[in-house]
PDB file with one MODEL, atoms N, CA, C and O in Angstrom:
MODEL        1
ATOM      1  N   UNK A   1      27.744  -3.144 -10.759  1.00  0.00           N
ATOM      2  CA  UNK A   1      26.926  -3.664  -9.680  1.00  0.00           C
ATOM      3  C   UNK A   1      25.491  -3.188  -9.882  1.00  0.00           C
ATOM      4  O   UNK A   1      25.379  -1.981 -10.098  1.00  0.00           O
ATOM      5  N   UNK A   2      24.270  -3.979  -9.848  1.00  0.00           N
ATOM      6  CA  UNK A   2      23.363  -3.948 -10.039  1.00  0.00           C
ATOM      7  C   UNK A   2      22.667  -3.250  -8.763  1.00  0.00           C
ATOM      8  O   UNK A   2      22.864  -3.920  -7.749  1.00  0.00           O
ATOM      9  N   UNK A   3      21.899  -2.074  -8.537  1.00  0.00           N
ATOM     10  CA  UNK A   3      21.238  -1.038  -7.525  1.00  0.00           C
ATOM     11  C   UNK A   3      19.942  -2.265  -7.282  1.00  0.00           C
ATOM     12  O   UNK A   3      19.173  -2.967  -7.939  1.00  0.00           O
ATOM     13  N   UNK A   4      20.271  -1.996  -6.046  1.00  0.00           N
ATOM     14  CA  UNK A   4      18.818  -3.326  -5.179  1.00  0.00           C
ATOM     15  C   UNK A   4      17.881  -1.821  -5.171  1.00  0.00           C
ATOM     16  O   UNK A   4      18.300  -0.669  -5.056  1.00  0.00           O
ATOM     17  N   UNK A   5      16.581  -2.283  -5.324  1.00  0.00           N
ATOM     18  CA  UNK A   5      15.618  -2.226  -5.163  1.00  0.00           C
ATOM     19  C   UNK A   5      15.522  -1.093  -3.693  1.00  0.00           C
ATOM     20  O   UNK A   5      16.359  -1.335  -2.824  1.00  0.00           O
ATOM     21  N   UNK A   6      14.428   0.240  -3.386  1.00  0.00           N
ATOM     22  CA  UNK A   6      14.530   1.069  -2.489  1.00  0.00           C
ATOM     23  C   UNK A   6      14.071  -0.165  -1.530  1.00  0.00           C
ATOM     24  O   UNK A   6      14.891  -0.588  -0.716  1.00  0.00           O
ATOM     25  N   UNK A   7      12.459  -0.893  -1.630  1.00  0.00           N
ATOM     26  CA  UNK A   7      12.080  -1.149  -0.754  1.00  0.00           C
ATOM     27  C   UNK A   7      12.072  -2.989  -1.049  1.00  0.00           C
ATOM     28  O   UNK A   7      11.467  -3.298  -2.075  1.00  0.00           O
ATOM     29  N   UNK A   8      12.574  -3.964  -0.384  1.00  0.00           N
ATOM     30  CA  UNK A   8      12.118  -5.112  -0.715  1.00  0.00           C
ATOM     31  C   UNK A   8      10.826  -5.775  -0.085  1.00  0.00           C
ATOM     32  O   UNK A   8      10.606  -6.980   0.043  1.00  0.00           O
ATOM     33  N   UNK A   9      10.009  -4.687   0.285  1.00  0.00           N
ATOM     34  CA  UNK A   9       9.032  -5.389   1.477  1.00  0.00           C
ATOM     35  C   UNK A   9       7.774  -4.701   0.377  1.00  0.00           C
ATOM     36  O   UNK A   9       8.001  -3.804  -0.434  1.00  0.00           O
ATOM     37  N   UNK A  10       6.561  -5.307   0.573  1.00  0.00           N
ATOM     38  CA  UNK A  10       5.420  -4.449  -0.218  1.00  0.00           C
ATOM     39  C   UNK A  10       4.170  -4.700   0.731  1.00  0.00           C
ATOM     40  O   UNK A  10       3.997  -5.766   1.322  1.00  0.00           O
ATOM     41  N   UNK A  11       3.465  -3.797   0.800  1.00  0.00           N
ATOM     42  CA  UNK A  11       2.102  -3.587   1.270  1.00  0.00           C
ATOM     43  C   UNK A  11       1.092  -3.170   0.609  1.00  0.00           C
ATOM     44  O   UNK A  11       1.042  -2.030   0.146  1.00  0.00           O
ATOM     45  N   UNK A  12      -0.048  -4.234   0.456  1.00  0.00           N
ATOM     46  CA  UNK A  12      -0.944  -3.509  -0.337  1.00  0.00           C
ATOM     47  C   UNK A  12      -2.197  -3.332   0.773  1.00  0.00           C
ATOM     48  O   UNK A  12      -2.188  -3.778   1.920  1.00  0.00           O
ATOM     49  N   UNK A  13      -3.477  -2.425   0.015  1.00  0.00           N
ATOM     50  CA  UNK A  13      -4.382  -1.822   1.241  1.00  0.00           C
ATOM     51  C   UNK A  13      -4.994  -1.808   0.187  1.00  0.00           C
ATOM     52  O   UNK A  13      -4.602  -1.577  -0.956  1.00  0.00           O
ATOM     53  N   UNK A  14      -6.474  -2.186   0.780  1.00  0.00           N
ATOM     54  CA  UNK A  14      -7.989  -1.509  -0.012  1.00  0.00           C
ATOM     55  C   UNK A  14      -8.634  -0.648   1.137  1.00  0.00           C
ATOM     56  O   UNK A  14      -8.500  -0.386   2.332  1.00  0.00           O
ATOM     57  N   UNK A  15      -9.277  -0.420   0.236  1.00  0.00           N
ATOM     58  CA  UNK A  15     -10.112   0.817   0.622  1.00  0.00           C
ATOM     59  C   UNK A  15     -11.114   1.234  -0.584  1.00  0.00           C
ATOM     60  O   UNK A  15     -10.992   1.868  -1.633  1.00  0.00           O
ATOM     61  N   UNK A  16     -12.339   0.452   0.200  1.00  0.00           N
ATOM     62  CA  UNK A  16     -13.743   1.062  -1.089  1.00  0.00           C
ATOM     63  C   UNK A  16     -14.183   2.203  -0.700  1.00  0.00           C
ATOM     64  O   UNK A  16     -14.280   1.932   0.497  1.00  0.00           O
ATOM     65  N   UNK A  17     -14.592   3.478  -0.796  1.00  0.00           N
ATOM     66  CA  UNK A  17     -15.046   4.067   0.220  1.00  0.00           C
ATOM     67  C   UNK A  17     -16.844   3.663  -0.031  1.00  0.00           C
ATOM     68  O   UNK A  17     -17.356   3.349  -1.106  1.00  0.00           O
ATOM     69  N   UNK A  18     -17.478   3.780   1.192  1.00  0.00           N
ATOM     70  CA  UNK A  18     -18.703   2.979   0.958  1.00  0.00           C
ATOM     71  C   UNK A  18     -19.164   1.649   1.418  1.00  0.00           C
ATOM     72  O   UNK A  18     -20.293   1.263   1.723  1.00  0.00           O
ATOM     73  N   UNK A  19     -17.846   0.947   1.393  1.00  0.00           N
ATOM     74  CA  UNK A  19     -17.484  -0.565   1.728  1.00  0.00           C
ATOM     75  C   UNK A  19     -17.129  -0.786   3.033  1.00  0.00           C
ATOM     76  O   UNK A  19     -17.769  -1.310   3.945  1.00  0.00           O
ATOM     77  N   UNK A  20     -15.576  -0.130   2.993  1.00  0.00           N
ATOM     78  CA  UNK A  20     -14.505  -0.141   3.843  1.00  0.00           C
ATOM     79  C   UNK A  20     -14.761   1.278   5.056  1.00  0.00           C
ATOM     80  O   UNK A  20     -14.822   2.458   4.710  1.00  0.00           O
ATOM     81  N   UNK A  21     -14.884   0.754   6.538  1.00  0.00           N
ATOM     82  CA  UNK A  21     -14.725   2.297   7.111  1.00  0.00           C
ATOM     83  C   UNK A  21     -13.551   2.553   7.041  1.00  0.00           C
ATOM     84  O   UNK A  21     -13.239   3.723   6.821  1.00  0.00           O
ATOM     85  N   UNK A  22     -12.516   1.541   7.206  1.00  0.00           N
ATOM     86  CA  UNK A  22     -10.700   2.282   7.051  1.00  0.00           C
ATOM     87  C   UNK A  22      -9.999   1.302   5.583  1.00  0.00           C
ATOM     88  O   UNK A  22     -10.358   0.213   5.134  1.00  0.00           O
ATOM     89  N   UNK A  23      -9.213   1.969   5.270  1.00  0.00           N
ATOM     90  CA  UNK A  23      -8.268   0.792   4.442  1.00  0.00           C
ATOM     91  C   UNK A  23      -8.215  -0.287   5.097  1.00  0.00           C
ATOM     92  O   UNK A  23      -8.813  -0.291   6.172  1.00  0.00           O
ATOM     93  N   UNK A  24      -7.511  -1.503   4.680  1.00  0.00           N
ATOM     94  CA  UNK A  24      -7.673  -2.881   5.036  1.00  0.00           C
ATOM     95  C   UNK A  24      -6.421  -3.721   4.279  1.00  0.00           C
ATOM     96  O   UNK A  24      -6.418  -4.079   3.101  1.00  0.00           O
ATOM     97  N   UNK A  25      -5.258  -3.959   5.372  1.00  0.00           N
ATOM     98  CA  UNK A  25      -4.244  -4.923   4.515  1.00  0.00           C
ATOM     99  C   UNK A  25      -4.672  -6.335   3.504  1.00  0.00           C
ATOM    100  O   UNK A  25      -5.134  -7.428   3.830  1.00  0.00           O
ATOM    101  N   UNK A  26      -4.432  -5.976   2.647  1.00  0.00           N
ATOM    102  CA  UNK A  26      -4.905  -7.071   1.625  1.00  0.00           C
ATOM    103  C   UNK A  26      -3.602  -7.920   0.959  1.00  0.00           C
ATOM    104  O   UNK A  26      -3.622  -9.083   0.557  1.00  0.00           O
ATOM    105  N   UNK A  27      -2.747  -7.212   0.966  1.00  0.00           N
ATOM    106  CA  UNK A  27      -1.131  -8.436   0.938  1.00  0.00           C
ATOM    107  C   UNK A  27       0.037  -7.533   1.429  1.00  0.00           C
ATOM    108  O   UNK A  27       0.258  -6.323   1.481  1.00  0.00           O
ATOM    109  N   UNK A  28       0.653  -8.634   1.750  1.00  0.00           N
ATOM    110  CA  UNK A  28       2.291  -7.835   2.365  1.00  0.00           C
ATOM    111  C   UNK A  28       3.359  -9.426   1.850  1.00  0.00           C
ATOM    112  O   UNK A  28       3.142 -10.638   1.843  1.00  0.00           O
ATOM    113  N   UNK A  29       4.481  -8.569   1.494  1.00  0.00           N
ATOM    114  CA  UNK A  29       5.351  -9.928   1.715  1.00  0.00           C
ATOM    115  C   UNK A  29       6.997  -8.857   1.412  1.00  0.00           C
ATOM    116  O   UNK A  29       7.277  -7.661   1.491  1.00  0.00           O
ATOM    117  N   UNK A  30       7.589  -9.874   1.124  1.00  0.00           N
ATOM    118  CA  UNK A  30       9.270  -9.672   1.047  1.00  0.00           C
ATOM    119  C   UNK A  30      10.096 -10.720  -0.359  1.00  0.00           C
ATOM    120  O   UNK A  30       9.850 -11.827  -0.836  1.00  0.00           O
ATOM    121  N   UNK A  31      10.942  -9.857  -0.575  1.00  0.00           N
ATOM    122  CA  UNK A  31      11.783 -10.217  -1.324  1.00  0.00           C
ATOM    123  C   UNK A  31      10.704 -10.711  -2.544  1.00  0.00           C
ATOM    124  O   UNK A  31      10.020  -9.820  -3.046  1.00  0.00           O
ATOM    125  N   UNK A  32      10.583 -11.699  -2.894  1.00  0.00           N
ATOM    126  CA  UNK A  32      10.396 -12.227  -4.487  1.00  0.00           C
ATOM    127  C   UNK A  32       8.550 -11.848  -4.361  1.00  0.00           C
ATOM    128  O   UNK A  32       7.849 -11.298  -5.210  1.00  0.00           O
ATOM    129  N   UNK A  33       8.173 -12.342  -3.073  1.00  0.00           N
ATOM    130  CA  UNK A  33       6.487 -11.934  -2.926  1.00  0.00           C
ATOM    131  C   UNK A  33       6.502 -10.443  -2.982  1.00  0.00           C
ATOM    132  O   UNK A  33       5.399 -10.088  -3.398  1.00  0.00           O
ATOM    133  N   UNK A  34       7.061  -9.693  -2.810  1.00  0.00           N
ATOM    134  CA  UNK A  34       7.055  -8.044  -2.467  1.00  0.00           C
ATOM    135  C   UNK A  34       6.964  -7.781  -3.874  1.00  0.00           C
ATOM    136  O   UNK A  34       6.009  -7.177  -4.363  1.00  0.00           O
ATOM    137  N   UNK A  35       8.264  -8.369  -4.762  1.00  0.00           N
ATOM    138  CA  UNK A  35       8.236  -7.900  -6.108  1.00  0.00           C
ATOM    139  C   UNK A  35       6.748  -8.475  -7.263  1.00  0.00           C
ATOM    140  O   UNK A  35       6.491  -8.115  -8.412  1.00  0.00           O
ATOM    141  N   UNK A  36       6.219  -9.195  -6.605  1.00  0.00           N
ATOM    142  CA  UNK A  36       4.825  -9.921  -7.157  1.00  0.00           C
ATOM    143  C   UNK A  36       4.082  -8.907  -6.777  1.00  0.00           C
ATOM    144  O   UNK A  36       3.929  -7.892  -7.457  1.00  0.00           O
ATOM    145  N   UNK A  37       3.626  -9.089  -5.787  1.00  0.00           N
ATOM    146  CA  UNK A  37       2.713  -7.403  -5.522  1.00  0.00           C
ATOM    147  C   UNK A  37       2.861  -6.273  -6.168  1.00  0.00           C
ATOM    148  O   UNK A  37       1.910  -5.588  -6.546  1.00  0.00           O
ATOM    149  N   UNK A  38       4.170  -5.968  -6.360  1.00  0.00           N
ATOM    150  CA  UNK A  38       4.262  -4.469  -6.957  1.00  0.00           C
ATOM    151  C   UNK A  38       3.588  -4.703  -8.567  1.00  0.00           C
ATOM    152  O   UNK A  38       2.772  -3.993  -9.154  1.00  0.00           O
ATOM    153  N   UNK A  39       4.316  -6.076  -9.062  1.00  0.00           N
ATOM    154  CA  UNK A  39       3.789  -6.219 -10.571  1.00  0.00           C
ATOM    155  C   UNK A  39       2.328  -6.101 -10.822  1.00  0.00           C
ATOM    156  O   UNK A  39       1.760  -5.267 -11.527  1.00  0.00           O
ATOM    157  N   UNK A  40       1.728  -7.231 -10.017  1.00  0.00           N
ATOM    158  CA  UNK A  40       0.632  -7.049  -9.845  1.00  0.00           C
ATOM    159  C   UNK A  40      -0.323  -6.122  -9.605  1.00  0.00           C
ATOM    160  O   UNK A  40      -1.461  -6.075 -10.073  1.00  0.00           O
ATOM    161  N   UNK A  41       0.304  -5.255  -8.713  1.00  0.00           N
ATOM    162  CA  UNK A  41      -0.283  -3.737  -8.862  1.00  0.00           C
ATOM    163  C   UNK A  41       0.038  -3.023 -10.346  1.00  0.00           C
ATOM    164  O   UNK A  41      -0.890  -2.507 -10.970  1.00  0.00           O
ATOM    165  N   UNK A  42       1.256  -3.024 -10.818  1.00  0.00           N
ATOM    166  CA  UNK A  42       1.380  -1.954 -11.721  1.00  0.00           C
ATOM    167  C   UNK A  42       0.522  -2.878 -13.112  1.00  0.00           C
ATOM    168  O   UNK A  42      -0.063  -2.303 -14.030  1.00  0.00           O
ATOM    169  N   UNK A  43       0.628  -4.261 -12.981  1.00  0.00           N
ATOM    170  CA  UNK A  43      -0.478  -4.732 -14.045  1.00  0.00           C
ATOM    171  C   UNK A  43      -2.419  -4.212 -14.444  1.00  0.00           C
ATOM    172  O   UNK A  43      -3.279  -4.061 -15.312  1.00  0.00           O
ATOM    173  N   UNK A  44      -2.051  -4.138 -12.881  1.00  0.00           N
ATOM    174  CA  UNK A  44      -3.666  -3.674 -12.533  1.00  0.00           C
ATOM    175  C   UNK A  44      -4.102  -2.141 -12.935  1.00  0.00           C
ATOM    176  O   UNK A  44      -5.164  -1.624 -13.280  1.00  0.00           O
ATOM    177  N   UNK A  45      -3.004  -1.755 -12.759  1.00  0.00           N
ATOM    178  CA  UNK A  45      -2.914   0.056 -13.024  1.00  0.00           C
ATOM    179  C   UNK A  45      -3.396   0.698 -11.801  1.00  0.00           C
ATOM    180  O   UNK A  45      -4.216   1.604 -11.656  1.00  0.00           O
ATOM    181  N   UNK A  46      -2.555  -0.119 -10.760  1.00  0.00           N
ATOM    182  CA  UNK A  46      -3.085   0.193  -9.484  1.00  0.00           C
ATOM    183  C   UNK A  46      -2.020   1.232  -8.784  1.00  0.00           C
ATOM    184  O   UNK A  46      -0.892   0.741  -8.735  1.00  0.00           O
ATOM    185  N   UNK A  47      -2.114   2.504  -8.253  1.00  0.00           N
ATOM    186  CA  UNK A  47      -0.634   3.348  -8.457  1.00  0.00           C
ATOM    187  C   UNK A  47       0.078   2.845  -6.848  1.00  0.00           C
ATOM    188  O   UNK A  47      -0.520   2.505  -5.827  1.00  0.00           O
ATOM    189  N   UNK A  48       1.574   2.960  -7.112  1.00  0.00           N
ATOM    190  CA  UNK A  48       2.554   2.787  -5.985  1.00  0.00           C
ATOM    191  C   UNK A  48       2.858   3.316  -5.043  1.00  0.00           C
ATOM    192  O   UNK A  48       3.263   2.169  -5.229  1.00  0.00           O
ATOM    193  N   UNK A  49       3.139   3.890  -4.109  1.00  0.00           N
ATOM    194  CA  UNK A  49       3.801   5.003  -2.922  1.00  0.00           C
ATOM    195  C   UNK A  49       4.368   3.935  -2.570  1.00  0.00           C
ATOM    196  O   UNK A  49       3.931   2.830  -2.248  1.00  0.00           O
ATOM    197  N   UNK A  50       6.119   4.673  -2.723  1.00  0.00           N
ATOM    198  CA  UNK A  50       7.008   3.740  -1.819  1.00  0.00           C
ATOM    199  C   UNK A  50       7.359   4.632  -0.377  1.00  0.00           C
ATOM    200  O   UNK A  50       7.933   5.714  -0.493  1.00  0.00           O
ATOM    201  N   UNK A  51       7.032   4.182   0.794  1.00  0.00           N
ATOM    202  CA  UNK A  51       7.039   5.203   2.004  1.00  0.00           C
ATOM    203  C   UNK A  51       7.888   3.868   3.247  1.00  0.00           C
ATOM    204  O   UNK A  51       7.190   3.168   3.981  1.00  0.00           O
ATOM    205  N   UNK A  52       9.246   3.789   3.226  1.00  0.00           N
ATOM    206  CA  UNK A  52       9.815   2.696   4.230  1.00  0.00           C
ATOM    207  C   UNK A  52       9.159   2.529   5.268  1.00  0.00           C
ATOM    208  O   UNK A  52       8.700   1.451   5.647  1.00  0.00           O
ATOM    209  N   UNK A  53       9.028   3.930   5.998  1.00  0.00           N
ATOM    210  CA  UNK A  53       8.800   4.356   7.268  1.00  0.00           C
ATOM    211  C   UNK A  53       7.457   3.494   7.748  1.00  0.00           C
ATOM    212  O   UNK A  53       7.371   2.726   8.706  1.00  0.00           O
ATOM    213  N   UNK A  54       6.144   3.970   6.501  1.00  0.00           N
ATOM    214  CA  UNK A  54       4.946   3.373   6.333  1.00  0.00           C
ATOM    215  C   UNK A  54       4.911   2.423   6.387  1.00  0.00           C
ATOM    216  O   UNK A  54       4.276   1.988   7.348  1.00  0.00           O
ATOM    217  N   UNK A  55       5.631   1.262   5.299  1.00  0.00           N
ATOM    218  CA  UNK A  55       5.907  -0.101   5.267  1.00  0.00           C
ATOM    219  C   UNK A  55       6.023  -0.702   6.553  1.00  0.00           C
ATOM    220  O   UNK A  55       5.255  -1.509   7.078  1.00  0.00           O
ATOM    221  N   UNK A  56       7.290  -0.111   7.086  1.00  0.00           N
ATOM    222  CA  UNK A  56       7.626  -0.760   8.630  1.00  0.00           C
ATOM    223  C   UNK A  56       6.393  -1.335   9.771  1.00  0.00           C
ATOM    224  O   UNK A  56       6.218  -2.360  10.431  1.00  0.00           O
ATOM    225  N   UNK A  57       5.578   0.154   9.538  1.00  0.00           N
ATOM    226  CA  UNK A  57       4.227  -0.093  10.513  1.00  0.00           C
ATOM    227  C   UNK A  57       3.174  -0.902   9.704  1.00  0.00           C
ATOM    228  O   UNK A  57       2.576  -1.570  10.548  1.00  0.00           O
ATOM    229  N   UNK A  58       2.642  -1.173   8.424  1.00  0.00           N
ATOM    230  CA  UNK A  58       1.948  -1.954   8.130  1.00  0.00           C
ATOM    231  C   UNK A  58       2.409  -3.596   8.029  1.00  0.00           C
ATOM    232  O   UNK A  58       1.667  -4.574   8.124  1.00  0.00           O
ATOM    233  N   UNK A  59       3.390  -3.577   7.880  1.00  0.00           N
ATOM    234  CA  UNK A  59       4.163  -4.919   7.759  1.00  0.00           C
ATOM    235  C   UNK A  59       3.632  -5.492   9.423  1.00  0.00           C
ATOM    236  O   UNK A  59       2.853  -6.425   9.230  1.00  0.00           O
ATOM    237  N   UNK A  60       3.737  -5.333  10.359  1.00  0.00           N
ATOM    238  CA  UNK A  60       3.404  -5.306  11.289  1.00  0.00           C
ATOM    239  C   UNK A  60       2.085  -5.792  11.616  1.00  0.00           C
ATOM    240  O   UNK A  60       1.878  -6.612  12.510  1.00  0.00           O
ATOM    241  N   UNK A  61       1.214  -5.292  10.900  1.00  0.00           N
ATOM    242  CA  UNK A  61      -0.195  -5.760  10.687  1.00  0.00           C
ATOM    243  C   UNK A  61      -0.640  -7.295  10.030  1.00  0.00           C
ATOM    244  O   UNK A  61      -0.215  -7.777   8.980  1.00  0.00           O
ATOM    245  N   UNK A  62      -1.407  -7.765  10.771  1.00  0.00           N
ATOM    246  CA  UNK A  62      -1.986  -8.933  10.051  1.00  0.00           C
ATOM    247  C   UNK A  62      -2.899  -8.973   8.469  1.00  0.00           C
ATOM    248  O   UNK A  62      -3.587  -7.953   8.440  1.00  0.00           O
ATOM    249  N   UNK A  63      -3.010  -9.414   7.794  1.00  0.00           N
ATOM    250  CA  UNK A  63      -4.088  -9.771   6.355  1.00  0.00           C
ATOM    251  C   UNK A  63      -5.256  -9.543   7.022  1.00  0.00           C
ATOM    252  O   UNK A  63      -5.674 -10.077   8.049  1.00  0.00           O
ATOM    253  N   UNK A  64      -5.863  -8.482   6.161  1.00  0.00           N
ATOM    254  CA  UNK A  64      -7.155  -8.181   6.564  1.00  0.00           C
ATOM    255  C   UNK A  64      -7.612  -7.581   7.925  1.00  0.00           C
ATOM    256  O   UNK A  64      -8.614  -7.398   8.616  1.00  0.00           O
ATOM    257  N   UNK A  65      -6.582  -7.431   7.896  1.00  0.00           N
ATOM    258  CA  UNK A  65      -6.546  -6.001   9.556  1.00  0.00           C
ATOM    259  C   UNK A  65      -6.789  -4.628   9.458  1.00  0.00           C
ATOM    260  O   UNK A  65      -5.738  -3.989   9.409  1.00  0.00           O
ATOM    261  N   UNK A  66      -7.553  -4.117   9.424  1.00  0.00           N
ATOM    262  CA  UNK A  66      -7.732  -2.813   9.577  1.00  0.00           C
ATOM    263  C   UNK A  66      -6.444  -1.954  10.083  1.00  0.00           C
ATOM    264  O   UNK A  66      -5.970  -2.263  11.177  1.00  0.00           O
ATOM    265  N   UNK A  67      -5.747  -0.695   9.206  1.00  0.00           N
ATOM    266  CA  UNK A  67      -4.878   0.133   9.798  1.00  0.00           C
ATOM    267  C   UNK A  67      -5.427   0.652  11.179  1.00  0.00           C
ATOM    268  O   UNK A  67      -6.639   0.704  11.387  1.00  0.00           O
ATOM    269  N   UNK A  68      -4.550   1.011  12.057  1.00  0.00           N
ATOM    270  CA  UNK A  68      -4.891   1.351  13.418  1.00  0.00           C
ATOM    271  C   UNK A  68      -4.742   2.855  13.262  1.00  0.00           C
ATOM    272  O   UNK A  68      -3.813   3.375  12.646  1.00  0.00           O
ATOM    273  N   UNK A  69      -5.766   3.544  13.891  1.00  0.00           N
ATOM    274  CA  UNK A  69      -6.055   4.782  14.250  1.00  0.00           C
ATOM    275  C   UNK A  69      -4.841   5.767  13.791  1.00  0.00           C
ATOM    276  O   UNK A  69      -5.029   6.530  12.844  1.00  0.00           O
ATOM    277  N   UNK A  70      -3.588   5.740  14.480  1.00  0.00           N
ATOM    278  CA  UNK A  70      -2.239   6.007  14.490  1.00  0.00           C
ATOM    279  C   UNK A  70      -1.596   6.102  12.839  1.00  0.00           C
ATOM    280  O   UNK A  70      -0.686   6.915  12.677  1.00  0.00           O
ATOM    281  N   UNK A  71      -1.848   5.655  12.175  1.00  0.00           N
ATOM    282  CA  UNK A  71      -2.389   5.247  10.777  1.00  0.00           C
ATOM    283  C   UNK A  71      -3.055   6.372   9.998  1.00  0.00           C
ATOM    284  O   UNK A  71      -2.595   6.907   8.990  1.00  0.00           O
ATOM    285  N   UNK A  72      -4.147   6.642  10.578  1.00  0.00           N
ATOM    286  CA  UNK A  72      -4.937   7.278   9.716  1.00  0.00           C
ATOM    287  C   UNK A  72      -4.610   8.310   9.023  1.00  0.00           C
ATOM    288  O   UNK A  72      -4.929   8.336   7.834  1.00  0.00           O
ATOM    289  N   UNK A  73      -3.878   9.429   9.626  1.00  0.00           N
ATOM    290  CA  UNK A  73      -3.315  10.520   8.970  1.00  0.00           C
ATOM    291  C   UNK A  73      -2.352  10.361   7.780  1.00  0.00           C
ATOM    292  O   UNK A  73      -2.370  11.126   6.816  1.00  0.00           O
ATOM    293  N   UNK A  74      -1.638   9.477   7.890  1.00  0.00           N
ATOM    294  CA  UNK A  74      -0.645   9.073   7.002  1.00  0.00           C
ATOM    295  C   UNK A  74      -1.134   8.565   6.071  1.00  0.00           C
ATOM    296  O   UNK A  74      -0.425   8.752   5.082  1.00  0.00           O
ATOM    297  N   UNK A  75      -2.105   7.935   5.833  1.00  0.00           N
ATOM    298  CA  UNK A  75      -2.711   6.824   5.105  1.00  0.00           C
ATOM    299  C   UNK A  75      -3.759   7.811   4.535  1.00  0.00           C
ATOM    300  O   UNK A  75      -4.168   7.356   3.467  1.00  0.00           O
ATOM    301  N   UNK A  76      -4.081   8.455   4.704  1.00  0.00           N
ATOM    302  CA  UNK A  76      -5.108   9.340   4.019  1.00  0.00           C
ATOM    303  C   UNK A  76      -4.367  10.406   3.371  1.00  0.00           C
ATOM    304  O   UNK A  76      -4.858  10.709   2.284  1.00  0.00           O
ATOM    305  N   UNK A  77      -3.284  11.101   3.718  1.00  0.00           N
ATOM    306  CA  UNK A  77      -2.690  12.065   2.792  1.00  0.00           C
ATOM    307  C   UNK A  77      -1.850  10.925   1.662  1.00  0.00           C
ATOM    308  O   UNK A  77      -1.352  11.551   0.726  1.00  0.00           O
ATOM    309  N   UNK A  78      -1.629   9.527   1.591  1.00  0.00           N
ATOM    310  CA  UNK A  78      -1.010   8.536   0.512  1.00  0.00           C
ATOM    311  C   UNK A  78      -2.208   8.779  -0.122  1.00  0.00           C
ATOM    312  O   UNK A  78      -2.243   9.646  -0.995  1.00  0.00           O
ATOM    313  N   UNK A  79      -3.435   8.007   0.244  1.00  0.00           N
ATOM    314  CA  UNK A  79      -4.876   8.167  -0.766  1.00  0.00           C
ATOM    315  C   UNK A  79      -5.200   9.765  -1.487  1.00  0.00           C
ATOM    316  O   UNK A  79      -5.619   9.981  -2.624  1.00  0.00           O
ATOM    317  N   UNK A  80      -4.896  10.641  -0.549  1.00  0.00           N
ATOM    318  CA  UNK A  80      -5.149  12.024  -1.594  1.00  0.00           C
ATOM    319  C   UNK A  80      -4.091  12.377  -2.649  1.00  0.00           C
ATOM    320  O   UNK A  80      -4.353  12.890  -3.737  1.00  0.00           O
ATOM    321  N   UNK A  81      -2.977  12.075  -2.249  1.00  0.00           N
ATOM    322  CA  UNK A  81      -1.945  12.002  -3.166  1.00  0.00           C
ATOM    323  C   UNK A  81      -2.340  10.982  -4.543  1.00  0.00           C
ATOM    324  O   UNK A  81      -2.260  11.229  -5.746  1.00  0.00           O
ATOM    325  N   UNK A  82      -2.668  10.087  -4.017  1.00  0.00           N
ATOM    326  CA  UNK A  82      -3.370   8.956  -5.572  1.00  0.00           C
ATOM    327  C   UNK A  82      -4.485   9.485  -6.384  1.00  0.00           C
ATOM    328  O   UNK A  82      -4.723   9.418  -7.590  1.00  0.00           O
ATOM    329  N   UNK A  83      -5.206  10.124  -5.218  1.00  0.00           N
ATOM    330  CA  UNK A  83      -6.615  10.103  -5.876  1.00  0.00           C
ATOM    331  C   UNK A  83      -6.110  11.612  -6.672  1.00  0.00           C
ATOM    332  O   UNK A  83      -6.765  12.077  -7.605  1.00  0.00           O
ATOM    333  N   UNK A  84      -5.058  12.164  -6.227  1.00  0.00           N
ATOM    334  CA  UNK A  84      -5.121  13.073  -6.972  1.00  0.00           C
ATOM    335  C   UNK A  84      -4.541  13.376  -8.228  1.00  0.00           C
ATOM    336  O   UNK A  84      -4.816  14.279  -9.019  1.00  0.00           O
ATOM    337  N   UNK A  85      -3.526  12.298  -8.295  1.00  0.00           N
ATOM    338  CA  UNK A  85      -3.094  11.628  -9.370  1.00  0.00           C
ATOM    339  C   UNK A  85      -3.914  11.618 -10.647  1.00  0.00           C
ATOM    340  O   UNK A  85      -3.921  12.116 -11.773  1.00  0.00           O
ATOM    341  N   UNK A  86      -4.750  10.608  -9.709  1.00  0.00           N
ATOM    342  CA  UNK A  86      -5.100   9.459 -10.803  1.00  0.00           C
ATOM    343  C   UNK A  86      -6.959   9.633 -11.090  1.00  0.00           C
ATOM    344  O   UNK A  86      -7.412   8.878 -10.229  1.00  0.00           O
ATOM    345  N   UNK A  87      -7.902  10.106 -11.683  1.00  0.00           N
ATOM    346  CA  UNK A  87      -8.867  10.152 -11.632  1.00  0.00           C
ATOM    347  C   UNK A  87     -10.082   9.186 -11.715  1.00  0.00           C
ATOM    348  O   UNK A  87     -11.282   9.420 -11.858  1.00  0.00           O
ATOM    349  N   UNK A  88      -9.380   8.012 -11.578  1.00  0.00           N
ATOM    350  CA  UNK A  88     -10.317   6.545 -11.882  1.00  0.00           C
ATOM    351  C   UNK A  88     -10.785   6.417 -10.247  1.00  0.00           C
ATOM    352  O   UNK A  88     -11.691   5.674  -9.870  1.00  0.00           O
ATOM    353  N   UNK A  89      -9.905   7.378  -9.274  1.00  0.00           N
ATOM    354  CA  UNK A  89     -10.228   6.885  -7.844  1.00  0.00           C
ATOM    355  C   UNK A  89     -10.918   8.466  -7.099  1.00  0.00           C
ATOM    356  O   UNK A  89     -11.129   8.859  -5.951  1.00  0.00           O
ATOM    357  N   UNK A  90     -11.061   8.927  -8.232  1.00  0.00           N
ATOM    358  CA  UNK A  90     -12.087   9.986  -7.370  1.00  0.00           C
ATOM    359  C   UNK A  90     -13.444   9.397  -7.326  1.00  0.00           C
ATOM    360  O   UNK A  90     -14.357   9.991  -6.751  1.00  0.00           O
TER     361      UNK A  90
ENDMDL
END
C-alpha cells in the first residue's frame, strides 16, 4: 500500500521584506493543485514547512490576503526557521 502524502492541502505566502508589511497568501489548493505548488516551490528552490495545524488557518484565508495578526507569531518563527536554513533569504 502506497503512504498518502502528510499534507494534501498546500499554502504558499510571500513576504518581501521592504515590500510586504505581513506575508501575503499567494496560492493554496488541494489534492493535485496542492501537489503543483509544492513542485513548484521545490523547482524554484523555494524551502517547505509542512505545519497541518498552520495549513488549517491559512487555507481559510482568501488569495492575496494578508495573514491576520493571530498569525504572526507562528508565521515568523516558520520564516526564521527558513531564513535560517537557507541564506539566499537573509
Amino acid at each position: 500500500m502506497e503512504k498518502k502524502p502528510i499534507l494534501d492541502r498546500a499554502v504558499a505566502l510571500r513576504y518581501h521584506e521592504g515590500e510586504d508589511e505581513v506575508p501575503v497568501v499567494v496560492a493554496k489548493g488541494r489534492g493535485l493543485l496542492a501537489e503543483r505548488i509544492k513542485e513548484l516551490a521545490q523547482e524554484s528552490g523555494v524551502p517547505i514547512q509542512e505545519d497541518p495545524q498552520l495549513v488549517d488557518y491559512l487555507m481559510a484565508l482568501d488569495l492575496h490576503e494578508e495573514i491576520p495578526p493571530q498569525l504572526y507569531a507562528v508565521v515568523a518563527e516558520v520564516l526564521a526557521y527558513i531564513y535560517s536554513l537557507d541564506k539566499r533569504y537573509r
